[in-house]
C-alpha positions in Angstrom: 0.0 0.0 0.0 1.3 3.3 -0.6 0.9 7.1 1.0 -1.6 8.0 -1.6 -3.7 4.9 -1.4 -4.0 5.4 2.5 -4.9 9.0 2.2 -7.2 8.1 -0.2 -8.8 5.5 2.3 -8.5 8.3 4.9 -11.0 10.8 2.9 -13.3 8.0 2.0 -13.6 7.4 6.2 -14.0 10.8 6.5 -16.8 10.7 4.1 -14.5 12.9 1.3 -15.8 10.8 -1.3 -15.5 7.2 -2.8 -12.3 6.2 -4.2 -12.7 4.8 -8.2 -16.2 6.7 -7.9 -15.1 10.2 -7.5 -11.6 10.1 -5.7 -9.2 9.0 -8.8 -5.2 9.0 -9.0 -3.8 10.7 -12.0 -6.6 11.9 -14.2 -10.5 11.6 -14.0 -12.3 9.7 -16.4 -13.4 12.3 -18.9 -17.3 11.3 -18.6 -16.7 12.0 -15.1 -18.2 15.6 -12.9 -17.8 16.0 -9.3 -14.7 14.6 -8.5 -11.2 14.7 -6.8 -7.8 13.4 -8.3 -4.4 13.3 -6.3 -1.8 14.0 -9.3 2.4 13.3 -7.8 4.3 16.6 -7.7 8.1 17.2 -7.0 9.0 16.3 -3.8 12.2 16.9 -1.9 14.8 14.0 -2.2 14.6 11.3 1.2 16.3 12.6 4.3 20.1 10.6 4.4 20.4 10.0 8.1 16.7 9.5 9.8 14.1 7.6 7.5 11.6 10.1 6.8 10.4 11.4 3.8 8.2 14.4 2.5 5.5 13.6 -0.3 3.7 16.7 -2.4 0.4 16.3 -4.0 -2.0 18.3 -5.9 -5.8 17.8 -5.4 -7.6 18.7 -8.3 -11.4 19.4 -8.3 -13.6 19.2 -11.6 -17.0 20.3 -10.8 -20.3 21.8 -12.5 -20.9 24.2 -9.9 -18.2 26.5 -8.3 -18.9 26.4 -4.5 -19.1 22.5 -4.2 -15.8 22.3 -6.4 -14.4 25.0 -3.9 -16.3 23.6 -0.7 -14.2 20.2 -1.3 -11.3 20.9 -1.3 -11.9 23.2 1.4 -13.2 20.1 3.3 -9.8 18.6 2.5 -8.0 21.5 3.4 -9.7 21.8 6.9 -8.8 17.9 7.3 -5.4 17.9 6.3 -3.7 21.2 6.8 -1.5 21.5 9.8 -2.8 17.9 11.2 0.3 16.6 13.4 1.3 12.9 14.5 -1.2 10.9 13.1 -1.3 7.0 11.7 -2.9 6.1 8.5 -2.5 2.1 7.2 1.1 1.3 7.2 2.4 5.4 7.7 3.1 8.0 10.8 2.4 11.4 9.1 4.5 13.4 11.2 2.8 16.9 9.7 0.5 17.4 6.9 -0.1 21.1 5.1 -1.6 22.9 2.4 1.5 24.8 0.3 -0.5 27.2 -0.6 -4.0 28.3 -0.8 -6.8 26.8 -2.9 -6.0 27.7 -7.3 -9.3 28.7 -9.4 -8.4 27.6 -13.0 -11.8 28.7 -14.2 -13.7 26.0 -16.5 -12.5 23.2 -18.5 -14.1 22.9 -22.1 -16.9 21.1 -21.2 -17.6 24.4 -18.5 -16.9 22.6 -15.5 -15.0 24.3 -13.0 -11.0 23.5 -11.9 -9.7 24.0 -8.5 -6.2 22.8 -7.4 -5.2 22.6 -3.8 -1.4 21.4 -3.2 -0.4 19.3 0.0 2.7 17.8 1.4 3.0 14.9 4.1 5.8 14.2 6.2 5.9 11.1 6.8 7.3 7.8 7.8 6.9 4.3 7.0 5.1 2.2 10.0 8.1 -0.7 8.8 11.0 1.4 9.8 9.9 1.9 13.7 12.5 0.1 16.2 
């Protein structure tokens, strides 16, 4: 299991959404509205000497109306931003945050709004405890 899969499991416990329904890795389905996708960003190279690591991600949003695109990852930000010392399946998140505030892209060509919100997790992997 990766870090994305259990954050993934994490908002669909916390009633986020349904992953492969409207919480998708990568890209969502094009015949898809109302729904999340975590897309891998740059991420700063492992720590040498203690194993911890720091993971970026960027939530995007495609939505027909503008305040529940918004209001979601809103809900996500509210969860996730400055949460400290928690466990998700097989991690320790040591410190989760937004880098930086939600992004408006306006509307896709279909007219469906784009929102972005980047997040980072510093984490460690529940095998590397002594």
């Amino acid at each position: 299991m990766t870090l994305l899969d259990s954050i993934e499991e994490y908002l669909e416990d916390e009633s986020i959404g349904t992953i492969g329904t409207d919480i998708f890795d990568g890209e969502i389905p094009l015949d898809k509205t109302n729904a999340i996708t975590f897309v891998y960003v740059p991420s700063p190279e492992p720590d040498k000497a203690i194993p911890y690591y720091t993971q970026a991600y960027d939530v995007w949003a495609r939505y027909s109306g503008y305040d529940e695109g918004y209001g979601i990852l809103q809900d996500i930000m509210d969860l996730l931003h400055q949460k400290e010392n928690y466990d998700l399946d097989g991690f320790h998140v040591y410190l989760s945050y937004a880098r930086g505030m939600i992004d408006d892209f306006d509307r896709d060509a279909e007219r469906r709004h784009l929102f972005r919100l980047s997040l980072a997790f510093v984490y460690r992997k529940a095998s590397e405890f002594s």
